[in-house]
LOROMI-825554 format. One record per residue (C-alpha): residue number from 0; residue in three letters; z, x, y. Coordinates in Angstrom, 3 decimals, decimal comma, always signed. Layout:
# LOROMI-825554
SELO  num  residuo         w         u         v
SELO  NUM      Ala         Z         X         Y
...
//
This chain:
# LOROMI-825554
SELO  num  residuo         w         u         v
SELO    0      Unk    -2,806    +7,977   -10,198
SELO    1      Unk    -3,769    +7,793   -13,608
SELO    2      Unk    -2,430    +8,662   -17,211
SELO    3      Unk    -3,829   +11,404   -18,841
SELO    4      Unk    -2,667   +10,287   -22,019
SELO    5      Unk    -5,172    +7,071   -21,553
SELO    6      Unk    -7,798    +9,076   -20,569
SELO    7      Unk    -7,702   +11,373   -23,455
SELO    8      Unk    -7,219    +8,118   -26,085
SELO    9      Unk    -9,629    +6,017   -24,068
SELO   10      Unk   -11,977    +7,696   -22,200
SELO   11      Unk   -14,340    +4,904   -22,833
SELO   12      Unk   -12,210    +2,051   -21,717
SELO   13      Unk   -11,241    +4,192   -18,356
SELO   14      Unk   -14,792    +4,631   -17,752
SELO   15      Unk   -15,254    +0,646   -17,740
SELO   16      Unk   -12,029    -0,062   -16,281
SELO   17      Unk   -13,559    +2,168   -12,818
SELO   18      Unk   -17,248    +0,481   -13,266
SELO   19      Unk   -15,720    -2,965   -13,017
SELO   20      Unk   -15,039    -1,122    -9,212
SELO   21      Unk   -18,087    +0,225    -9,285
SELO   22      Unk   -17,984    +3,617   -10,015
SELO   23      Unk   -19,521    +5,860   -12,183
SELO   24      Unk   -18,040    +7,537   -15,302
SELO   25      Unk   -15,313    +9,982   -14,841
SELO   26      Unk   -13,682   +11,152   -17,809
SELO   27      Unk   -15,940   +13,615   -19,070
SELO   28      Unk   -15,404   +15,237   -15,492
SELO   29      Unk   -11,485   +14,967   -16,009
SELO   30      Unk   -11,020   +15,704   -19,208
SELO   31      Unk   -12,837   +18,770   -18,499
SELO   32      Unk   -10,363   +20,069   -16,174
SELO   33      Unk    -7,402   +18,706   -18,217
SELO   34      Unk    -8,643   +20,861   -21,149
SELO   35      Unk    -9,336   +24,309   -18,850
SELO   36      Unk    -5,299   +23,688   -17,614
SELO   37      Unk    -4,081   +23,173   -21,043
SELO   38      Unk    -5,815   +25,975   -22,588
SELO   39      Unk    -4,186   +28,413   -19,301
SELO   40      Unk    -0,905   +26,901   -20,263
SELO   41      Unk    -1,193   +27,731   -24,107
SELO   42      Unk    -2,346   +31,468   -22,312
SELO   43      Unk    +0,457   +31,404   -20,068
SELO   44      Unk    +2,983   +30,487   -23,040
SELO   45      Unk    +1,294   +33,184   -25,485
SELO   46      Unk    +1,429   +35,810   -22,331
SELO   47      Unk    +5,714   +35,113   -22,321
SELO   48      Unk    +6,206   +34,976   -26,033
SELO   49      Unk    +4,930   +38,442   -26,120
SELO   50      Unk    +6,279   +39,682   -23,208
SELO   51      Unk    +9,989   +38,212   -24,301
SELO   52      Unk    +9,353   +39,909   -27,634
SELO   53      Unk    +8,597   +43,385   -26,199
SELO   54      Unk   +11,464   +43,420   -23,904
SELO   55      Unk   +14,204   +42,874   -26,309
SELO   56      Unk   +12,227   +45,692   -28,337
SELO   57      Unk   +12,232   +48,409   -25,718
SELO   58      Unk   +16,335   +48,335   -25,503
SELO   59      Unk   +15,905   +48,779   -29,480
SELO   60      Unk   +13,418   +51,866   -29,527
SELO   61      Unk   +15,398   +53,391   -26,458
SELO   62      Unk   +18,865   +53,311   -28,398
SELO   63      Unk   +16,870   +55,301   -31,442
SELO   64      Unk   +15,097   +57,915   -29,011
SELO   65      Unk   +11,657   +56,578   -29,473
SELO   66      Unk   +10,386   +56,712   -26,480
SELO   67      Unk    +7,133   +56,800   -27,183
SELO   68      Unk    +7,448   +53,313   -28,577
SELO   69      Unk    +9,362   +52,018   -25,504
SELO   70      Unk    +6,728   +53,089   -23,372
SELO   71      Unk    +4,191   +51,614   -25,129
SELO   72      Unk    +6,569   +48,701   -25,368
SELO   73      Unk    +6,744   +48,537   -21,602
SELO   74      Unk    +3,418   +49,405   -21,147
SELO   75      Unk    +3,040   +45,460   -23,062
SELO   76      Unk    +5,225   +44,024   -21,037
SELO   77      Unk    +3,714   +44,897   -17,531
SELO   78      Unk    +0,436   +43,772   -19,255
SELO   79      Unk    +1,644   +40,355   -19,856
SELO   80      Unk    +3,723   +40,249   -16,570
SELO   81      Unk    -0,237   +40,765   -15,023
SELO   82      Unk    -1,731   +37,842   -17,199
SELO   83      Unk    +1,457   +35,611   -16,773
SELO   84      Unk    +0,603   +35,960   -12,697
SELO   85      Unk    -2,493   +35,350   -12,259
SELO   86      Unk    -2,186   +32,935   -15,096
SELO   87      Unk    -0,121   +31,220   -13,118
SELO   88      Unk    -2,653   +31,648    -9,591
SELO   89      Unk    -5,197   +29,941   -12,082
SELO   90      Unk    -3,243   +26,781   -13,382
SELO   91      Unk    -2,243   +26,099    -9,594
SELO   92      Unk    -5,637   +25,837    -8,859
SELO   93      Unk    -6,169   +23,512   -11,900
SELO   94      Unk    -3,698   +21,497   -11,228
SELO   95      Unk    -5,074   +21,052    -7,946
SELO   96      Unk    -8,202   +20,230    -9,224
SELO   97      Unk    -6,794   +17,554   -11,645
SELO   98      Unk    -4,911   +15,552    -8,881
SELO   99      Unk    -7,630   +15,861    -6,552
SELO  100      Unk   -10,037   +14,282    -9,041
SELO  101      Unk    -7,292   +11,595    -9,694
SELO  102      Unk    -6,555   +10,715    -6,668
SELO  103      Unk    -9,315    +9,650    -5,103
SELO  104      Unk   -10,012    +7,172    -7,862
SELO  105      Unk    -8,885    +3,464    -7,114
SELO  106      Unk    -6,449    +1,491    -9,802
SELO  107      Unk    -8,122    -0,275   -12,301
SELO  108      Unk    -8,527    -3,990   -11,848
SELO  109      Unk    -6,650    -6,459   -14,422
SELO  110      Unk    -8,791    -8,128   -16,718
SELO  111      Unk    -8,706   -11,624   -14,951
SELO  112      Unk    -9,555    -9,898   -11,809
SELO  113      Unk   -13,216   -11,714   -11,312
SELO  114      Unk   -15,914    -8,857   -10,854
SELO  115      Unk   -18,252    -8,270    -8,103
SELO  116      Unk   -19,228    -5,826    -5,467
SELO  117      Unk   -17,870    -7,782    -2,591
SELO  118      Unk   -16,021   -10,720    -0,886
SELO  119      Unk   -18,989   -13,099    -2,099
SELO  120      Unk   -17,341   -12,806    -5,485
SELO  121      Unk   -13,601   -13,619    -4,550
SELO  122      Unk   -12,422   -17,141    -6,561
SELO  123      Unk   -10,500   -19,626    -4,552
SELO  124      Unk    -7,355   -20,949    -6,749
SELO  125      Unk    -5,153   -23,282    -4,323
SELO  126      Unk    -5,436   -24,908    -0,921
SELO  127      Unk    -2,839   -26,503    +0,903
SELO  128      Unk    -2,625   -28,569    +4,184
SELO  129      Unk    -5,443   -30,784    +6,351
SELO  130      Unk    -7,576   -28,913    +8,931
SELO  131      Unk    -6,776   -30,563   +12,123
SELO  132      Unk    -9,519   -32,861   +14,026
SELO  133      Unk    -9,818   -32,760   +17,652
SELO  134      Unk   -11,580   -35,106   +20,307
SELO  135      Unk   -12,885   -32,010   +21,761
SELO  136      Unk   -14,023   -28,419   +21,093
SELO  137      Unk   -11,140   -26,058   +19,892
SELO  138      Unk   -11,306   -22,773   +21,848
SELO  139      Unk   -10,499   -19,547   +20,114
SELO  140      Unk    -7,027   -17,618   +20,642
SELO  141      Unk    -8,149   -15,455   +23,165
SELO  142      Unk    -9,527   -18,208   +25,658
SELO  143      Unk    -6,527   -20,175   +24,968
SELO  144      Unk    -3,791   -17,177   +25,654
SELO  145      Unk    -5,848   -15,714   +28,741
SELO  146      Unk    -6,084   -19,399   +30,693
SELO  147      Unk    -2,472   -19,261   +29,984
SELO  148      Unk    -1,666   -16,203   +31,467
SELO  149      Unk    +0,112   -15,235   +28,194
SELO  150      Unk    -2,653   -12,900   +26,959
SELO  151      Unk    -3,790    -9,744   +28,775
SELO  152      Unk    -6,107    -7,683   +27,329
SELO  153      Unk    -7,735    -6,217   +30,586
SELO  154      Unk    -4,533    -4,376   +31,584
SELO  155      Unk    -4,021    -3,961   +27,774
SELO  156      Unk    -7,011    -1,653   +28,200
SELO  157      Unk    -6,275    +0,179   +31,394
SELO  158      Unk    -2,620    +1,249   +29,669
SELO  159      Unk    -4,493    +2,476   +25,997
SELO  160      Unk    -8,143    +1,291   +25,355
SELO  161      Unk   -10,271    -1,432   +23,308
SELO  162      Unk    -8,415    -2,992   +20,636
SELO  163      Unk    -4,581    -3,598   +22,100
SELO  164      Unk    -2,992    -6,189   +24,007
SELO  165      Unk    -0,207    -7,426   +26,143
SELO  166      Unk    +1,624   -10,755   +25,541
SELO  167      Unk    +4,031   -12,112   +28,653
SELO  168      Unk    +6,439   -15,067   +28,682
SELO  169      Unk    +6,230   -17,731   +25,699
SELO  170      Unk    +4,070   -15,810   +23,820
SELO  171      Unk    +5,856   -12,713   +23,618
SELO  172      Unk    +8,938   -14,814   +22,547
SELO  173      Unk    +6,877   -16,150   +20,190
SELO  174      Unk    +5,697   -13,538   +18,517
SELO  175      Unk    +9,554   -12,390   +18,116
SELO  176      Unk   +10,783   -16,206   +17,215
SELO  177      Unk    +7,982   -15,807   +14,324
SELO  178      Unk    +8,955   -12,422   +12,799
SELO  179      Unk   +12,928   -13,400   +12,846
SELO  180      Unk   +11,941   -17,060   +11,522
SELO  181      Unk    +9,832   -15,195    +8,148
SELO  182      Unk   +12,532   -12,657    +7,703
SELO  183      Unk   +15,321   -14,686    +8,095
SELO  184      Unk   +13,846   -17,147    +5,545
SELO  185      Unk   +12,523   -14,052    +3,164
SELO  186      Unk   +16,015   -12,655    +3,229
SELO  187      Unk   +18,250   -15,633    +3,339
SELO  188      Unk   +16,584   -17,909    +0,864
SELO  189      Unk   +13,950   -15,208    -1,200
SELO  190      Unk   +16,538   -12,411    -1,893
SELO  191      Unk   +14,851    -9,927    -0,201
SELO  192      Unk   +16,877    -7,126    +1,629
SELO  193      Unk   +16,043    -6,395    +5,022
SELO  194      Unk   +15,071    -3,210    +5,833
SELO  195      Unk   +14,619    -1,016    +9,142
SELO  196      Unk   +12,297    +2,012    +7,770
SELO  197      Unk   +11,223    +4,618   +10,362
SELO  198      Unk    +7,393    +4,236   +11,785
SELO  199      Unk    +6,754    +8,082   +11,247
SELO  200      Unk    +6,419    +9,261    +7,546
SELO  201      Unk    +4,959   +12,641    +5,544
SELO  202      Unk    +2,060   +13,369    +4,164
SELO  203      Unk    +3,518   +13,100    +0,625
SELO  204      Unk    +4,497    +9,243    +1,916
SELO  205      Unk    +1,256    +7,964    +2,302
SELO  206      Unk    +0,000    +9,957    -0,930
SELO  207      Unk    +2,494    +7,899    -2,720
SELO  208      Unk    +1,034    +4,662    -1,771
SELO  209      Unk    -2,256    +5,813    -1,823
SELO  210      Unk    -3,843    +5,987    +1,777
SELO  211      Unk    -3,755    +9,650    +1,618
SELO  212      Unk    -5,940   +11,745    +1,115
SELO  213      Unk    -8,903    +8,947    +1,000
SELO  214      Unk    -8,063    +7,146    +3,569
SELO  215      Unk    -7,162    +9,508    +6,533
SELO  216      Unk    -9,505    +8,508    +9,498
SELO  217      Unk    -8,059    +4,641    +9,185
SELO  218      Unk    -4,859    +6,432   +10,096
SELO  219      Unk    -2,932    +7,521   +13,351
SELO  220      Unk    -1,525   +11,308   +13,040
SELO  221      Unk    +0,796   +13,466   +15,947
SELO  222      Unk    +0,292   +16,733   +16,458
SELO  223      Unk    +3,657   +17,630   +14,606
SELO  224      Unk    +1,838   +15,891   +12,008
SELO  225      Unk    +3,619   +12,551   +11,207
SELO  226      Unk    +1,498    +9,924   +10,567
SELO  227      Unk    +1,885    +6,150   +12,169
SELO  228      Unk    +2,645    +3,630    +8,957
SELO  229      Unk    -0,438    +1,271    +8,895
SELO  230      Unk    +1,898    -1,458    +7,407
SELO  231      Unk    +5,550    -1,392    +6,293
SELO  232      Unk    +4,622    -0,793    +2,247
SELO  233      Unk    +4,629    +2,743    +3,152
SELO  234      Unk    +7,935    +3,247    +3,718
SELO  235      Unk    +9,064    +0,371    +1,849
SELO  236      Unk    +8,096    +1,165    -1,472
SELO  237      Unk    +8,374    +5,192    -0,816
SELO  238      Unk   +12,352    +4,417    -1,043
SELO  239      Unk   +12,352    +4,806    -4,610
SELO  240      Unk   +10,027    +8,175    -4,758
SELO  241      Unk   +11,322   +10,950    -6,589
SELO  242      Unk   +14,527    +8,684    -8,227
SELO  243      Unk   +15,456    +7,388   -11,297
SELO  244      Unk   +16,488    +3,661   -11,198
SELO  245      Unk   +18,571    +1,824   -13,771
SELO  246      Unk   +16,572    -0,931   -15,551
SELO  247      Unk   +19,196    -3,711   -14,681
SELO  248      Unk   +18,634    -2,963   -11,007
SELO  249      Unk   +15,657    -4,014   -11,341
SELO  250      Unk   +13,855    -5,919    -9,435
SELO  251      Unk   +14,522    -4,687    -5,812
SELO  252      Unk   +12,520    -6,549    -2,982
SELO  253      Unk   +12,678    -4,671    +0,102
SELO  254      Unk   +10,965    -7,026    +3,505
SELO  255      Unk   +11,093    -5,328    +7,121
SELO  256      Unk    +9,403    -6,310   +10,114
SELO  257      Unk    +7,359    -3,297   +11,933
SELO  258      Unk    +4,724    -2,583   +14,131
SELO  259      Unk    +1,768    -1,175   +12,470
SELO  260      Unk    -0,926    +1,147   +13,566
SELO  261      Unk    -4,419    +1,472   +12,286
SELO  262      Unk    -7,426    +3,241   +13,775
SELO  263      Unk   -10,213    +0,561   +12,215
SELO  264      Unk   -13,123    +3,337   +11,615
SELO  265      Unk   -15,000    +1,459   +10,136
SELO  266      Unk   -14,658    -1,716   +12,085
SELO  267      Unk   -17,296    -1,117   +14,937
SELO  268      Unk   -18,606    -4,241   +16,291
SELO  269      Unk   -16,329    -6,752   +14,209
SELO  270      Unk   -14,160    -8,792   +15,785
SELO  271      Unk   -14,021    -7,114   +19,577
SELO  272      Unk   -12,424    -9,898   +21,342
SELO  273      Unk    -8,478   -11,202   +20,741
SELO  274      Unk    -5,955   -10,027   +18,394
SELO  275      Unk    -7,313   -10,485   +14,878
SELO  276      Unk    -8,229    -6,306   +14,555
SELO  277      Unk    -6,073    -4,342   +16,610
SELO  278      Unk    -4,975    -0,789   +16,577
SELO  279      Unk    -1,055    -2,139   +16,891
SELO  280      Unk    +0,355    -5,205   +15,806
SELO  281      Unk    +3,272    -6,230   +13,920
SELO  282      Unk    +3,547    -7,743   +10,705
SELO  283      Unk    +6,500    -8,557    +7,920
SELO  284      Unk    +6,493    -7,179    +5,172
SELO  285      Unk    +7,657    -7,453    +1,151
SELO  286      Unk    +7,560    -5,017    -1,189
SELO  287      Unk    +8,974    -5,470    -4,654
SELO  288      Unk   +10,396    -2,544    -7,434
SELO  289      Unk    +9,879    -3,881   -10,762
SELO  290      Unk    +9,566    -3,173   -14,719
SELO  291      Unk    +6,294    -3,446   -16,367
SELO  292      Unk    +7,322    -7,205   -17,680
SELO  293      Unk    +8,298    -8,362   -14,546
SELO  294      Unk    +5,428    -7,564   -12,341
SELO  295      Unk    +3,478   -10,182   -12,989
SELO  296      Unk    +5,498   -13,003   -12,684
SELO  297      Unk    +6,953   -11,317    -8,938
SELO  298      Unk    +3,160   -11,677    -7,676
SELO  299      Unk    +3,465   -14,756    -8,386
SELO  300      Unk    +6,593   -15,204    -6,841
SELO  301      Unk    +5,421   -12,882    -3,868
SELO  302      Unk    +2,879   -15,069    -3,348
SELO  303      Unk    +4,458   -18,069    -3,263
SELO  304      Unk    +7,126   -16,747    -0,643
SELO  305      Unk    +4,558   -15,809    +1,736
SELO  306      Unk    +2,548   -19,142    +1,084
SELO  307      Unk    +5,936   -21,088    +1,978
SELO  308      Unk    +6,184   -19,949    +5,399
SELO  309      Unk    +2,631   -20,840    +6,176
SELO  310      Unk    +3,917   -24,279    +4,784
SELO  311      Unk    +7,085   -24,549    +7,021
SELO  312      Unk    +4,921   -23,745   +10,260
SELO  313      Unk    +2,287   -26,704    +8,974
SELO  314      Unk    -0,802   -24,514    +8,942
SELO  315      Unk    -3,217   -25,391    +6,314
SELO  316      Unk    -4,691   -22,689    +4,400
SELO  317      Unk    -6,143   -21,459    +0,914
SELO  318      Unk    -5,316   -18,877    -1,613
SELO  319      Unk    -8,076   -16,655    -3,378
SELO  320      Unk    -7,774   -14,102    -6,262
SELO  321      Unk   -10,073   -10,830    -4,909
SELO  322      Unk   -12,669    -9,489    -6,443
SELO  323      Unk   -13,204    -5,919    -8,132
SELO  324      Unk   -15,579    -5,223    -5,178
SELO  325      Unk   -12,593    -6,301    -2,733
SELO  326      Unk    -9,881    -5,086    -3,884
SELO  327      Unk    -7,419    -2,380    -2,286
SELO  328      Unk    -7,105    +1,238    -3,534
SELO  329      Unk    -4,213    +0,855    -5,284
SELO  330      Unk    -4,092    -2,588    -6,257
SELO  331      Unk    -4,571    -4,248    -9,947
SELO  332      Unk    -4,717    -7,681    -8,706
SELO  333      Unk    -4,666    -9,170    -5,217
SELO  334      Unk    -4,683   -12,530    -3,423
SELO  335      Unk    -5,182   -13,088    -0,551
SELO  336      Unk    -3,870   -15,884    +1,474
SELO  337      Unk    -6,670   -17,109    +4,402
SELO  338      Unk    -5,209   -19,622    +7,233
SELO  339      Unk    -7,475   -22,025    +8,522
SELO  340      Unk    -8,556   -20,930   +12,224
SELO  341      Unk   -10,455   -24,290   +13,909
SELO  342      Unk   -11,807   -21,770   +17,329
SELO  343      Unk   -13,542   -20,035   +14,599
SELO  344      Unk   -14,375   -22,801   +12,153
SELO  345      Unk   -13,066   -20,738    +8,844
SELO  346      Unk   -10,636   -19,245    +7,078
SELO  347      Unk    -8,818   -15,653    +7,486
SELO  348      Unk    -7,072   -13,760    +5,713
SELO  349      Unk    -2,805   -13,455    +7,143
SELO  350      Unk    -1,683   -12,050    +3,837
SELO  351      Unk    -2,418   -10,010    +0,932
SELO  352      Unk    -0,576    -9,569    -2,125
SELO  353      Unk    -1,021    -7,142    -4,743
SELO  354      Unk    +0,405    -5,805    -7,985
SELO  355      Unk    -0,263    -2,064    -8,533
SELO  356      Unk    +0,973    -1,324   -11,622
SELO  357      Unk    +2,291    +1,919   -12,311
SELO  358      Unk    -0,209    +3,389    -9,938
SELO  359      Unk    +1,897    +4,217    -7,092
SELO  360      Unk    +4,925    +4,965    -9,104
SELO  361      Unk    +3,089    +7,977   -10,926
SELO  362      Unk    +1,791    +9,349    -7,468
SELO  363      Unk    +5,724    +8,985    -6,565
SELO  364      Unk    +7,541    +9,837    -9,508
SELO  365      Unk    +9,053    +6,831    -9,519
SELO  366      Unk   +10,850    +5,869   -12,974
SELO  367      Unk   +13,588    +3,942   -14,265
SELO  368      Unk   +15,940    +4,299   -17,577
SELO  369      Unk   +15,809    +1,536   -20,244
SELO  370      Unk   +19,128    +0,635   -21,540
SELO  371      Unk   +18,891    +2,205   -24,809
SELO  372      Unk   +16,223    +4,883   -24,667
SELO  373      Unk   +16,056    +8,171   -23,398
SELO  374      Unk   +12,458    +8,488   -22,292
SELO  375      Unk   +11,814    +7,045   -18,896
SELO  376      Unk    +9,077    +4,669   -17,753
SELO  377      Unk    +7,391    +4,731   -14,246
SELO  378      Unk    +8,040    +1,697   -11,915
SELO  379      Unk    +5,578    -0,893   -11,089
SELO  380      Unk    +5,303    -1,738    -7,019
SELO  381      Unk    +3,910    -4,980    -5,286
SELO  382      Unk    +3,407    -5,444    -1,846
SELO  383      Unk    +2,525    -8,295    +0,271
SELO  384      Unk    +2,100    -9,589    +4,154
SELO  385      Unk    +4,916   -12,393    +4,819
SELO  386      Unk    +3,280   -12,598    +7,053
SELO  387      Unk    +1,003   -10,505    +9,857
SELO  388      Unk    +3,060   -11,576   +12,965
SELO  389      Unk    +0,068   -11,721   +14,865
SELO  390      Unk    -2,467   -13,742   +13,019
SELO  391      Unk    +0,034   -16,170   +12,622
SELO  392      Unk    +0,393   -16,622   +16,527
SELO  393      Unk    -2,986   -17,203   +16,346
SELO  394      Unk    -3,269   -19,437   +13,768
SELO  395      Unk    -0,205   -21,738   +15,706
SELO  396      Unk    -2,303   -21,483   +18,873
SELO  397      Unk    -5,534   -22,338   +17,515
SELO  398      Unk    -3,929   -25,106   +15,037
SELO  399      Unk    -1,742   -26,600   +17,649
SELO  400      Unk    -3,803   -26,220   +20,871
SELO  401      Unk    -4,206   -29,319   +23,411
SELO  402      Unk    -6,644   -30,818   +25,004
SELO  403      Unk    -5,123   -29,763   +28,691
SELO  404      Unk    -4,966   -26,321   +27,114
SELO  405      Unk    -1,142   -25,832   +26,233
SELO  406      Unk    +0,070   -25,307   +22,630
SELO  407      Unk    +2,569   -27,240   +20,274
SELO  408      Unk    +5,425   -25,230   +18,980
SELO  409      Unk    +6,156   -26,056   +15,204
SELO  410      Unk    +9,368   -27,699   +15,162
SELO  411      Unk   +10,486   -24,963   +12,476
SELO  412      Unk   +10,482   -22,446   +15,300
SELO  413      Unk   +11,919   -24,468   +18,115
SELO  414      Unk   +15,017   -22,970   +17,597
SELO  415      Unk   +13,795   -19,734   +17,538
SELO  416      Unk   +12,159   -20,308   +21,206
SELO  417      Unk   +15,182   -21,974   +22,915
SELO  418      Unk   +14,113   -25,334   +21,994
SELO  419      Unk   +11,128   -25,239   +24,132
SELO  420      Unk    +8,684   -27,455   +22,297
SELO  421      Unk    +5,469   -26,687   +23,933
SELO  422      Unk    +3,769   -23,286   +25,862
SELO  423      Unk    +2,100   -24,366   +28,893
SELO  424      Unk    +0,406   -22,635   +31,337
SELO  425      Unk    +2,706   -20,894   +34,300
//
């Protein structure tokens, strides 16, 4: 969500801020329905003056007998009680009109964001590790787990479709050693608090962060009408929504490990097989509360506390900066970190991490108080994977994988596992 107040000071610079995602101009559009609701709210506040006014003159002509003047005095009054209704009818329907045009615009991009329409256009700023070399060919995940008889998509399908799966044994432990190694390192070393949100959440929930209304067939939704979080942001940075948070508590950072549920519409046809798009899987999250200085320097930090755990496990990867084209919704600047996969022979993204600004915060009212001033200022939220559970799994498997087919636990998460230093098949 945007500020008016830029919109109406800038309406050039908004227009370019949105083509850099490219969109066409807006603000004419806007502004149009910001001036038809401020011109109903002058009416509406013209409409009460006057009625006020008559009322406290019809006790005044009634005490003196005029009642010809009190009825024509009342006669006002119901007059303006009409306009002041359906006045108010009108500037519901503006207002509705203003928020729908607002918010299903994306954030605007920071200005070292590199443009383009897509992920051709994404910049590569840091890798980290050596891609392992093998005296044979490295099978992909999904070979790997199934000849292990760790990884069962066929029954995965007869209990809830395409797209799920069913871990057994060592690699179900695995993928719980993984989440309780990241959180225990995000909370015990990072500062971040750990968090248990719920997995059900209100419409206004995922307005606040964005994936509603736009976004609504990549969701999950009951029939009571609760929606399934697609990550843990939601309800993560929704804990400060409607509250007013003291400028020395500042930053909070918020991590919680959940599953996550996602409907992929517009995934047909990319990657069918395995476990890198599925419609649940479980991933840890960080989300950060911060003023408008500190933002920037916690992405940084963000990023570097989900980079570290792909560093502890010894899986090389690189970092990029996302393009305008690539961005998220609600994002001002994003990067994305991409582990190496060798079954695949590239890179994929395991994390995000994005700055939003004050984007999420307005579509929350979300604010904090600044020692010393009495106006408030809106929040600024980051979120970031650290890291998708599940890639990460996949990224051990494929990283550490054998010749005889059995896979190498990371001595970081041998403790985790029970000491058991290698998955083999059985």
């Amino acid at each position: 969500m945007y500020d008016l107040k830029w919109i109406r000071e800038d309406p050039d610079g908004f227009d370019a801020a949105l083509a850099k995602r490219g969109l066409e101009p807006q603000a004419t559009a806007i502004l149009k329905i910001d001036e038809e609701r401020r011109a109903l709210v002058q009416k509406l506040q013209e409409a009460q003056a006057k009625r006020n006014a008559a009322s406290k003159e019809i006790g005044k002509a009634k005490a003196s007998g005029d009642e010809t003047t009190a009825q024509k005095l009342m006669d006002e009054v119901a007059q303006a009680k009409d306009i002041i209704q359906s006045g108010e009818e009108e500037e519901r329907r503006v207002d509705a009109d203003l928020r729908d045009a607002l918010s299903g615009l994306p954030n605007a991009p920071l200005d070292d964001v590199p443009e383009g329409e897509d992920e051709s256009a994404n910049v590569v700023v840091h890798t980290w590790g050596d891609k392992p070399s093998f005296a044979f060919e490295p099978k992909q995940h999904f070979d790997l787990g199934e000849a292990l008889g760790l990884m069962d998509f066929e029954t995965a399908a007869k209990l809830s479709g395409a797209r799920f799966v069913v871990l057994r044994g060592a690699l179900a432990r695995l993928e719980r050693a993984l989440a309780s190694f990241m959180l225990d390192i995000h909370t015990g070393e990072f500062g971040y608090q750990e968090t248990l949100p719920p997995a059900l959440v209100r419409d206004d929930v995922l307005y606040g962060t964005g994936q509603l209304p736009k976004f609504a067939d990549d969701l999950f939704v009951t029939k009571d009408d609760y929606w399934l979080i697609p990550t843990a942001e939601v309800p993560l940075t929704n804990m400060v929504r409607e509250q007013i948070v003291e400028e020395d508590e500042l930053p909070l950072r918020m991590t919680a490990w959940t599953p996550c549920f996602r409907a992929e519409a517009g995934a047909a046809g990319r990657d069918t097989r395995g476990m890198i798009r599925q419609h649940q899987f479980s991933k840890v999250e960080l989300v950060s509360i911060t003023t408008e200085t500190q933002a920037l320097d916690e992405l940084e930090r963000m990023r570097g506390c989900a980079e570290e755990i792909l560093k502890r496990l010894g899986l090389p990867y690189q970092t990029v900066v996302l393009s305008t084209g690539d961005m998220g919704f609600g994002a001002r600047k994003t990067y994305d970190i991409e582990v190496w996969l060798p079954g695949q022979d590239t890179y994929r993204e395991i994390s995000s991490c994005s700055v939003c600004g004050d984007f999420q915060a307005r579509r929350m009212n979300a604010r904090y108080r600044v020692k010393g001033e009495k106006e408030l200022r809106f929040v600024h939220t980051l979120n970031g994977s650290g890291l998708a559970v599940g890639r990460t799994m996949i990224a051990i498997m494929e990283n550490n994988q054998q010749e005889d087919g059995s896979i190498v636990i990371p001595e970081a998460l041998r403790p985790y596992m029970g000491d058991l230093d290698k998955i083999v098949a059985g």
